[in-house]
Structures are given as C-alpha cells and as structure tokens.
N, C-alpha and C positions, 0 to 999 in steps of 0.2 A: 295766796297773796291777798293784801287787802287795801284798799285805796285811803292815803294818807289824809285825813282830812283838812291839815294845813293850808294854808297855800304855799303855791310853790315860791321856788326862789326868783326875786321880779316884782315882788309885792304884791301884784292882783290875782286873786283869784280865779280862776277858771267855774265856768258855769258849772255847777253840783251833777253829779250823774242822776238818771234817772232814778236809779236806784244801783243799791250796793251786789257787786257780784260775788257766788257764793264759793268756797272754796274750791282753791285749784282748778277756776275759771277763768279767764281775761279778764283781767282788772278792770279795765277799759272799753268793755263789751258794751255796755251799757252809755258810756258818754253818748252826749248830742252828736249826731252828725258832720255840721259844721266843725264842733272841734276838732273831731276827727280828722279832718281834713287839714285843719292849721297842722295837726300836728305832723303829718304824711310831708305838705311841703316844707316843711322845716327837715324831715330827714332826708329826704330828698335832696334839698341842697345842700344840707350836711354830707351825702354822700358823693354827691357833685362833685363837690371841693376836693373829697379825697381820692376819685379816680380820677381827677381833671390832671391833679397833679402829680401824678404817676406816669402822665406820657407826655406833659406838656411841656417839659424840659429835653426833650427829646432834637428836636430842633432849634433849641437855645445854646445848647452845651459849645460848638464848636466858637461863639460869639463871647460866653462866659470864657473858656481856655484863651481865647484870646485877651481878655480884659485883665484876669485875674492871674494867668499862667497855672501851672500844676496838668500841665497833660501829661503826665505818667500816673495821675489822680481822677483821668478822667471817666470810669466809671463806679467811680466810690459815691457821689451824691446822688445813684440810681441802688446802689448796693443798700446804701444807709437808709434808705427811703424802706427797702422793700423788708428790711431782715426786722426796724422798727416795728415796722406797721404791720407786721407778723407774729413776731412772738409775745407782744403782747394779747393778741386777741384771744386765747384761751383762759388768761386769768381772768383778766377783764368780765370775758361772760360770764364767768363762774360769778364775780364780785355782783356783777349785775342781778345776779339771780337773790343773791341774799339783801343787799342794801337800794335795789331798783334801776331801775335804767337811766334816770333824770339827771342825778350831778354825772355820770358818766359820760355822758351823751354833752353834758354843758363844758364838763370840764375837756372833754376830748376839742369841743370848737374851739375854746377858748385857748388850748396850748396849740391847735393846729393854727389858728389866727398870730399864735406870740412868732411861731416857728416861721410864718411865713414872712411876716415884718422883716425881723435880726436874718432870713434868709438874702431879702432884697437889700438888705443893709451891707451884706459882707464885702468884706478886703482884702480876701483870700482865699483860698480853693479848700483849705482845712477848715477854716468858720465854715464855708458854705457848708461844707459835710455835716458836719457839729449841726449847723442848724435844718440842714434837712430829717437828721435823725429827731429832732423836737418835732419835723414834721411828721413825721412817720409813727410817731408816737400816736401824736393827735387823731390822726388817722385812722389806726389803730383801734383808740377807744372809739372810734364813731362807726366803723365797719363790723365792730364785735353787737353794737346796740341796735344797728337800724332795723336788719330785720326781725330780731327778737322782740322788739317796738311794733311790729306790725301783727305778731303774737299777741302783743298785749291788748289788742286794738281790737283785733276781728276774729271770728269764728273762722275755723279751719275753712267752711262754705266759702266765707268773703276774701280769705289773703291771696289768693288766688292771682285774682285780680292785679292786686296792690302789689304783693312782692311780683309780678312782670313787670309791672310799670316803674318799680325803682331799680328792675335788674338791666330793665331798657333804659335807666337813665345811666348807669353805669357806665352801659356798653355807647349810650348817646355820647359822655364825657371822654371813649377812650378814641371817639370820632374824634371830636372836635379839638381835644388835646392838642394834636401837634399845629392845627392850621391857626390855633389863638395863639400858639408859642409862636408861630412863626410870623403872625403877623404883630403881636408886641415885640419882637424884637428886632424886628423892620422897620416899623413904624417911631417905637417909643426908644426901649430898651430893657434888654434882658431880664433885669432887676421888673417889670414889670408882669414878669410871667409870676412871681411871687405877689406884688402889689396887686393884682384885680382879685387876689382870695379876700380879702380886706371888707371889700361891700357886700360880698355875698357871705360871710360870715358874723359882719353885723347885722342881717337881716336876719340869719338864721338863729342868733342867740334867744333875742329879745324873745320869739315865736316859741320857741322851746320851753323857755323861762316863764312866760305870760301862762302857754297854753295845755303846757302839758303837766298832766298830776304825776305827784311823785307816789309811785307804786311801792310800798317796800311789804316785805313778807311778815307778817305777822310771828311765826316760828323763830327762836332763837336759833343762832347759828353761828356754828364755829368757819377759819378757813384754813385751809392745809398750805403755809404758806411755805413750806419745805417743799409741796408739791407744786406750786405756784412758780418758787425761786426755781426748782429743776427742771418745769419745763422752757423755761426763757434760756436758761443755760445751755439746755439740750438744742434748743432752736437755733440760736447763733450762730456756735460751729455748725451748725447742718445743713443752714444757708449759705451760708460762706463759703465752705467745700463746693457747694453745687454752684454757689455763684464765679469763681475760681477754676475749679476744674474743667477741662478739656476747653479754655477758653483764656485765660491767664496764664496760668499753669498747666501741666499735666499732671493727670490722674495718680501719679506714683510722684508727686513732689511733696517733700516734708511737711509742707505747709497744707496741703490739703490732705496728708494722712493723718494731719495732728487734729485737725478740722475733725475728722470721722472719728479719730479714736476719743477725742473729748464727747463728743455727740453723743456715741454709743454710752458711754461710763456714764452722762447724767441723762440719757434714758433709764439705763439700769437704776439710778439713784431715783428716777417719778417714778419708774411701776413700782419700786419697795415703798416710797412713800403713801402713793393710793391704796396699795393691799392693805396700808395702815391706819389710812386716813378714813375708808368706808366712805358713808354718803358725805363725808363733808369735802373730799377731793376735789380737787380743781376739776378733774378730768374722771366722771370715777369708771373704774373698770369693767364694771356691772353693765356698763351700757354698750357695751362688745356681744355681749349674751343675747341682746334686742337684735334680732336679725333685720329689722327697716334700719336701724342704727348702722349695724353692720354693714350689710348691703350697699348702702347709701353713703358708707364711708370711703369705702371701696372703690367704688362705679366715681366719686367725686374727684379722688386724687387722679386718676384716671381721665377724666375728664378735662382738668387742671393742666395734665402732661399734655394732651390733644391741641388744648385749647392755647396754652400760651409757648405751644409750638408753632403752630399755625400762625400767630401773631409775631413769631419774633420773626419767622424764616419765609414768610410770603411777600414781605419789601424784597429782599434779599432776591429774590426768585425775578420780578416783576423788574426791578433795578437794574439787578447785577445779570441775568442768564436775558433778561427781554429787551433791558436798555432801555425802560420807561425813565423820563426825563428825575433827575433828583432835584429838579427845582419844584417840584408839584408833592417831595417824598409825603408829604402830610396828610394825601389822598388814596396812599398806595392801599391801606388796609379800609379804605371807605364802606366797599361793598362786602364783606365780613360782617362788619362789625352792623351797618344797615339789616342785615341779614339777622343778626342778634339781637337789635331791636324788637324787628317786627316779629321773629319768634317769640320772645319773652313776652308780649304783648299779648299775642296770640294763646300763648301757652296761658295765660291767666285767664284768660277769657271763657276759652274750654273749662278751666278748672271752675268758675264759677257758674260755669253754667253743666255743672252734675259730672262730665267728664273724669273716669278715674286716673290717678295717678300716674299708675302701672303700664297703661296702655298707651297714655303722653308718653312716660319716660321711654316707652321701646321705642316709639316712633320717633321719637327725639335724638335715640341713638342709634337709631336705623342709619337717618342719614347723618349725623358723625361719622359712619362707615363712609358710606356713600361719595361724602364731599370730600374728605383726605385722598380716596380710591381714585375719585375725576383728576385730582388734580395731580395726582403721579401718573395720570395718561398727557400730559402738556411737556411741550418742550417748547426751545428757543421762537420757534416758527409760526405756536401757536395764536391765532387771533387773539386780542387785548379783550375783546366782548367774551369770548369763550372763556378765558383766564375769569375775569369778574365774577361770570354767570357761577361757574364755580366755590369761586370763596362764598358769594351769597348764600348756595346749598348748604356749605360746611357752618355760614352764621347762623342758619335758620336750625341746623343740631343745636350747635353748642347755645344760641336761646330757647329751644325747647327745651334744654337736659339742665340748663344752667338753676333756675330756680326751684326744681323739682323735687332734687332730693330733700334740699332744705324743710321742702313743707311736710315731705313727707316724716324725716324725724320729728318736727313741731307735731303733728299728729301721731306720732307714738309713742312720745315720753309726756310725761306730766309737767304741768305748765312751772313749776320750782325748778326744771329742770331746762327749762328754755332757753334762756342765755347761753348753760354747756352746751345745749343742741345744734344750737347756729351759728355759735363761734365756731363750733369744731368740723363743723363743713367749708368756712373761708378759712380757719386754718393749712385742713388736708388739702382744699384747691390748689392754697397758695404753694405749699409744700410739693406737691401734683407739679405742679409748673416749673416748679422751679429743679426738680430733677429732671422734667423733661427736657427745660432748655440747654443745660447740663449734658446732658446725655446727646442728643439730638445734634446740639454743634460742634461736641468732642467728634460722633460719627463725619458731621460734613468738614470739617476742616482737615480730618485726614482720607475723606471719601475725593475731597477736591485734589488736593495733592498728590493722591494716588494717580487720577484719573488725567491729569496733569503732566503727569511724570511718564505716561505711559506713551502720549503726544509731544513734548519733549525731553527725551530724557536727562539733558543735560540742559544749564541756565534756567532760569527764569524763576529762581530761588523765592524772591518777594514774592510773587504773584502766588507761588504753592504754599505758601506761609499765612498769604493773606488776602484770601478772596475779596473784603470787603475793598481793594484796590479797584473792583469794577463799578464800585459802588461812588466814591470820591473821584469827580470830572477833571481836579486838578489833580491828583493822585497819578490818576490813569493817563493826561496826559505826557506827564513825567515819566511814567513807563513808555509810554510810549515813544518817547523823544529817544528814549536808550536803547528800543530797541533799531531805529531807526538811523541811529549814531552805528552801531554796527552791522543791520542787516536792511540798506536802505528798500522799502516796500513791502516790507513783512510783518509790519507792525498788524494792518487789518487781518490778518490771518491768524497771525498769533491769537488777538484777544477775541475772533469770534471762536475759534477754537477752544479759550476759557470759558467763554461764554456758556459752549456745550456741555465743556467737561461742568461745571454749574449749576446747570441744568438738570442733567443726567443726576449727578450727587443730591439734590435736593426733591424730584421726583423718588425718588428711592426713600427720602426719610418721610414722603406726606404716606407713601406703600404704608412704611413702620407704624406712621400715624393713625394708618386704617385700621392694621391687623393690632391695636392696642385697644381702639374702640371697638374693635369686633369683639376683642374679648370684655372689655365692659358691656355691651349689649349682652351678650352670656348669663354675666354677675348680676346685669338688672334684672335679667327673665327669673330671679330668686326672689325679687322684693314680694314682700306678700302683698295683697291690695289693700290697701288702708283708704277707707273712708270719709270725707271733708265734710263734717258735719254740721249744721245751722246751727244759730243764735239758738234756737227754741231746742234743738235734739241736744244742746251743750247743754243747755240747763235740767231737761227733764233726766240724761242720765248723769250728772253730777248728784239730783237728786237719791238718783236709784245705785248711785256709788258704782257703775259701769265703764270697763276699759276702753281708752280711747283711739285703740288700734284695732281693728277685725281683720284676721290674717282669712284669706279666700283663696 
C-alpha cells in the first residue's frame, strides 16, 4: 500500500510522513507521533459510540414500550442492531483493503450519527427498528476499520499496546452502557440514549477527516461482489435462527428451520464464489490453509460463545437465583467487564514489552477455564464478594484472550490482507456469541423448567415458562399475589425454591462454559509462535523480502 499524497477529505492537510513506507509495510509507520495519536482517539471514540450502543438501550427499552407501544417488537431494536453491524463487517474489510480505510471509517461515523438522530426522532417501534438497523450499519463499518487502522499505524512490536487499550475501551463502553441509559432516561428521556451519540461523533469526524491520511493500495483490484452479496445473505438468516431459536421460538419452528436452511444454501453459494474469485474474494479461502489464521479462527468464535455467554446469563444468575436488587441491574456485570479492562490493558503491555503471543494466549485461556469453573461452584447462598471476585477472574480471560488472536493474524498475513484479517475475527466472535447465547438459554430455559417441574409438579406454568419473572419486581409480585390468593404463606417458599432450581440450571451452563474454553485452550496450544516485530526489523526484512510469521 502506498500513502495518498492528497489531502484528505476536510481540506487540511496532515503533516507529510517522515518518509514513505515501502511495500507491504504500514502505511502509516512512519507518521509523527502526535498524529498518531489524533488518529487512535478519533477511533477510539469511533468505537465508543459503537459498543456504547449495543447495551445502552438495555435499560431504556421497558420506558421506550411504554412511549411508543410494540412490546411484542421488543427485542427486534437489539436484533436489528446486532445482525447489521455483523454482516457487514467482512465486506467492509475486504473493501478497506483495496480503496483504504479513511471514507469507510468517515462514512461509517457519519451513517452511525444519521441513524442515531432519526432513532431519537421516532414514532414508532417499527421506525425505531428501521433506524436502529442504520445504526448497526454504521457500526459495522467503524468495527471492521479500527483495529485494522492500528495495522496501518504501528509495527507488530507497538499494536500491542494500542489494540488493549481500545479492546479496554470496548469493554469500558459495555460498562458504562447501561448506567448512562439508565440515567438519560431518568433524568432526561429515552430519545436521549440516542442524542448524547451526536457530540461524541462530531468530535470524531472532524479528527478523522483533518488527521488521518487516506491510505489506498497502489495494485489494481477487482471485488468479488457475488461473494460479498452471499456472505450478508448467509449472515442474516444465521443470525436470526440463533437470535430466535431456543428463545422466541423453538428450535424445530418453521421459522428458524427456514432461517438454517437459507443460511446453509448461501454459504454453499460464498465457498463456490471464493473458489472463483481467488485473491480477489471477500473472504478468500486460502487463508484456512494459514494455521495462526486457522487457529485463531477457531479459539475466537469460541471465545465469543464463552464470552457473550457469560455476559448475557450472569445478571440473570445475580438477579434472579441471588435477588440482587434490579434497581442497580446496570452494575450487575461491572466486575467482568473491569476484569476485561485491566486484562486488555495488561495484555498489551506484555506484548510490548517482547512478551509472546502464544504464551499470553494460554494464559489467557487458562483462566477462561478457570472463571466459568469458579462460578459453576456458587449457588443461591453464595457471598455477593465471592460471586464478583469471580466474574473478575473470568474478565481478566476473556481480556487477555480478547485482543490476541487479532494480532496474531495481523502478524501472519500480509498487510493487503489486513482488513480481511480483522474483520473476520469480529465477525467469528460475533457469530461465536451469538450461537452461544442460542444454545446456552435454549439449554436453561428448559434446564429451569425441568428442575421446576420436579419441586412442583403441577401449576406454576408462568414461572416454568419464564424464569426472567424473578427478574421483574412487579412481575414477581403479581406472581406472587396468585400464589397467595390460593395457598395463603407459600408464596416465600415457592420462589426461593425457584430461585434454586435457577441456580442449579445456570451453574451447570457456566460447567458448559468451562469445558468449551478447555477445549479452545487445546486449539490454542496449536498456534505456532509468531513474532511482533519492530519498526526497524519491519523494514530490514521487507528489504530482504522475509515472511512475517515464524512458526516455533
């Protein structure tokens, strides 16, 4: 790739590189310092924006059903969000890799800023959908460029660093998410969980636009847009089954067979197109053959399933089986998610300071084992500090193991190949997760009413149907009135007895949790060790036309 020497879009120019980098090296190796850094917090808040608003409607929703009505619609503006801002990001990197990361990254702010507007605007629970999908877009493009942006920027040596510190701003936004939703819609009002994207995405344009050079590749290049079109196809239905099934529906409902069997037919439609497409593929299939590629694919989606397991079913656990108060829910995954901070942070640091790869990632997923294992030893009884201490262990995995793989492809394909490389890790994550949470609440919502059924086996229908009734104060007190209505003083016995069976059901899925990261720790002890090499080692064996992977 070669640095455009235009300026970029914004009109000013960015201060000239020191000098020009020489092929199939970081474009951007060479910038000054300082700008370096304008550019990092512009993607940083770029990426703010887009995990802010992935959980920070979370505690707005029941305020929005109330304003706008559609609660048989109410998890369509979390569905629309995720399947958007999914199946985009494989084309996306690929587009990035040929025409540069710059209008993708502006254009992604600029439609994540339109989507969030006409979201606060809406009059309805179908616009709101409509416009959360503009979000998801945006999204989208800005999650397929940031860390391939930090490719462009730094030597294998330095990203280290940088991608922990934006994989902690991540995991910082999926902190703070719900306690700003809940206090704009407190304070202000709902429509405001969309209006504070507004400031923090006019900050970010300008900085983008001003500071960063538009990188495009010198090589002519084609795009495989048959393979581009089938994989968004193939994505949709695959999301949508897993977001559906064992959760909406069940598993054998028309609706989520139709979901799998379209899935499957325009997968079979990308591999025929990539076998055709060769290097100009979206996705191309040569990079399966790359065992860190491989590896790293693997161990991710894996990851993904652990990860946004843990995330969806440790309120639930903490709420519903502990009876921590739902007025504070926006706190319940704090100590996680802290946990993934200061791992990611950590993990970079190690990395920049000569640490390999290989031996983070075991350790990383050592304790991924580890923290799923602790906390399928908790029940109802268990101390609040114990429960914590816990998820902390499990955030300090999943932010060790979170940025890792990522760099470790960056460091085994060729920089033309950048963008496919790191789209297609938040892809598998996101896909990862999204079959885990799939699979994981199909298990506990019939693990509860089995266990349910066995304590009483006749009535209490709602309650076997739908555990998140211990979750809703007023839910649960409406249950409780009825059961009180015909068996006056049984009510407290009934629901700590749900409580248990809730319990018991959800320790058993974090067991599952373990023995799935055990077997990714397995799949990682295969990465070969791949070396993060300096500014100065990039350049001498670029000279010397040397691979940039050493398998050990």
């Amino acid at each position: 790739m070669a640095d455009d020497s235009r300026p970029p879009a914004g009109g000013a120019s960015p201060a000239a590189p020191a000098r020009a980098a020489p092929a199939d090296l970081p474009p951007g190796l060479f910038l000054p310092h300082r700008q370096k850094i304008f550019i990092v917090s512009a993607i940083m808040l770029s990426l703010f924006l887009a995990a802010l608003d992935s959980t920070i409607m979370s505690v707005a929703m029941p305020r929005v059903v109330s304003d706008l009505g559609g609660l048989d619609l109410f998890a369509w503006p979390f569905t629309s969000y995720l399947l958007a801002s999914t199946v985009i990001v494989p084309v996306v990197g690929k587009l990035s890799d040929v025409y540069g990361r710059k209008p993708f990254l502006l254009t992604g702010i600029a439609v994540f800023l339109l989507g969030s507007v006409l979201a606060g605007l809406s009059e309805s629970m179908t616009a709101l959908i409509g416009f959360r999908m503009v979000q998801g877009l945006g999204a989208g493009f800005i999650m397929a460029n940031v860390f391939a942006t930090l490719g462009d920027l730094f030597s294998p040596a330095e990203r280290g660093r940088w991608v922990g510190a934006v994989s902690g701003t991540f995991a910082l936004a999926s902190v703070i998410g719900p306690l700003v939703g809940g206090a704009l819609t407190d304070e202000l009002s709902w429509r405001w969980v969309f209006y504070i994207n507004v400031p923090v995405a006019l900050v970010a344009l300008p900085v983008v636009a001003i500071w960063m050079p538009w990188f495009r590749s010198p090589r002519k290049a084609r795009i495989d847009y048959l393979g581009g079109a089938a994989v968004i196809a193939a994505g949709v239905p695959l999301l949508l089954g897993f977001s559906w099934a064992g959760n909406q529906y069940a598993w054998t409902d028309p609706r989520v067979v139709i979901c799998f069997l379209l899935a499957a037919a325009f997968i079979a439609l990308f591999v025929w197109a990539e076998r055709r497409a060769g290097d100009w593929a979206v996705l191309p299939l040569a990079l399966f053959r790359n065992r860190v590629f491989l590896v790293s694919s693997l161990v991710t989606i894996t990851l993904g399933f652990a990860m946004f397991g843990a995330i969806q079913f440790m309120p639930l656990f903490l709420q519903g089986a502990q009876g921590v108060s739902a007025t504070n829910s926006g706190t319940v995954t704090m100590p996680m998610m802290i946990g993934i901070v200061v791992g990611s942070v950590a993990a970079g640091q190690f990395l920049s300071r000569g640490v390999g790869l290989r031996p983070l990632a075991l350790a990383g997923g050592a304790l991924m084992v580890v923290g799923p294992a602790l906390l399928a030893t908790l029940d109802v009884d268990s101390s609040r500090l114990l429960t914590r201490g816990y998820m902390v262990v499990m955030g300090l995995g999943v932010g060790v193991g979170l940025p890792l793989y990522g760099l470790a492809i960056q460091n085994a394909l060729p920089h033309r190949l950048l963008g496919v490389g790191t789209a297609s890790t938040q892809f598998f994550r996101q896909v990862g997760g999204s079959v885990g949470v799939a699979i994981l609440g199909s298990l506990m919502a019939s693990g509860f009413s089995r266990e349910l059924s066995r304590a009483f086996p006749d009535g209490f229908e709602t309650l076997k149907q739908r555990p998140q009734t211990l979750l809703d104060p007023e839910a649960l007190e409406r249950f409780r009135a009825s059961v009180e209505a015909t068996d006056p003083g049984a009510a407290d016995a009934v629901i700590e007895t749900a409580r248990g069976a809730l319990a018991g059901t959800l320790t058993e899925l974090f067991l599952i949790g373990a023995g799935v990261m055990a077997l990714a720790l397995v799949i990682a002890a295969f990465l070969p060790s791949v070396r993060a090499r300096t500014s100065a080692e990039l350049v001498r064996d670029a000279d010397a036309d040397t691979p940039s992977a050493e398998p050990g």
